[in-house]
Phi, psi and omega in degrees: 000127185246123169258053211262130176249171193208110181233138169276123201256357242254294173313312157313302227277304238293310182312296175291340184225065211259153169235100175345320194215069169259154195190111187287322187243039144030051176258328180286169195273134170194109181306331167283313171312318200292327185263355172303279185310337175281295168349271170336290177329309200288310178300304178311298189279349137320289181323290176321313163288309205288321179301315181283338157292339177287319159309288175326292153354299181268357190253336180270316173281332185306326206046061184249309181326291203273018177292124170250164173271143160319097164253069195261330140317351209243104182268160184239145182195135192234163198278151208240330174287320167348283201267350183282340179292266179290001151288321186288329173273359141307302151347292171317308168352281190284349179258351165300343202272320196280329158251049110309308143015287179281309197267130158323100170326143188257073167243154184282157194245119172260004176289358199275093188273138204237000000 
């Protein structure tokens, strides 16, 4: 003797976890999805600062962030034609700037009739 139960679970499920303003092809307007996903959004990106300020946080009482290596070994030295270069083209500059300066623009005046 064969007993086959058969339930419909398609319809149970359907009842209790049924969703009001589902729309399969997400054309109509519905403020509940919409503020669901702002919602979400808004949370997910909540999390996120917060996980990265607490990282910061704990990395800043560490004195971790701002670490550096010791360059107490390390001599610095600079090219002396280098830096003699660029004072003369500041030089230059500055006497191109002072005689722009000096000379009068050559503009027509049109209120002026010639």
């Amino acid at each position: 003797m064969d007993l086959k139960i058969k339930l419909n679970t398609k319809g149970l499920l359907e009842k209790f976890f049924a969703k009001k303003d589902q729309d399969k092809r997400k054309v109509e307007i519905t403020p509940y999805r919409d503020w669901k996903i702002l919602m979400n959004t808004f949370f997910v990106v909540l999390a996120a600062l917060v996980v990265t300020h607490v990282y910061v946080f704990i990395k800043l009482s560490n004195d971790a962030l701002f670490a550096q290596k010791d360059t107490t070994d390390m001599v610095v030295t600079f090219k002396k034609d280098r830096l003699l270069k660029t004072v003369d083209y500041f030089d230059a500059k500055a006497i191109r700037y002072d005689a722009l300066l000096k000379t009068k623009p050559a503009v027509v005046d049109p209120s002026i009739m010639r």
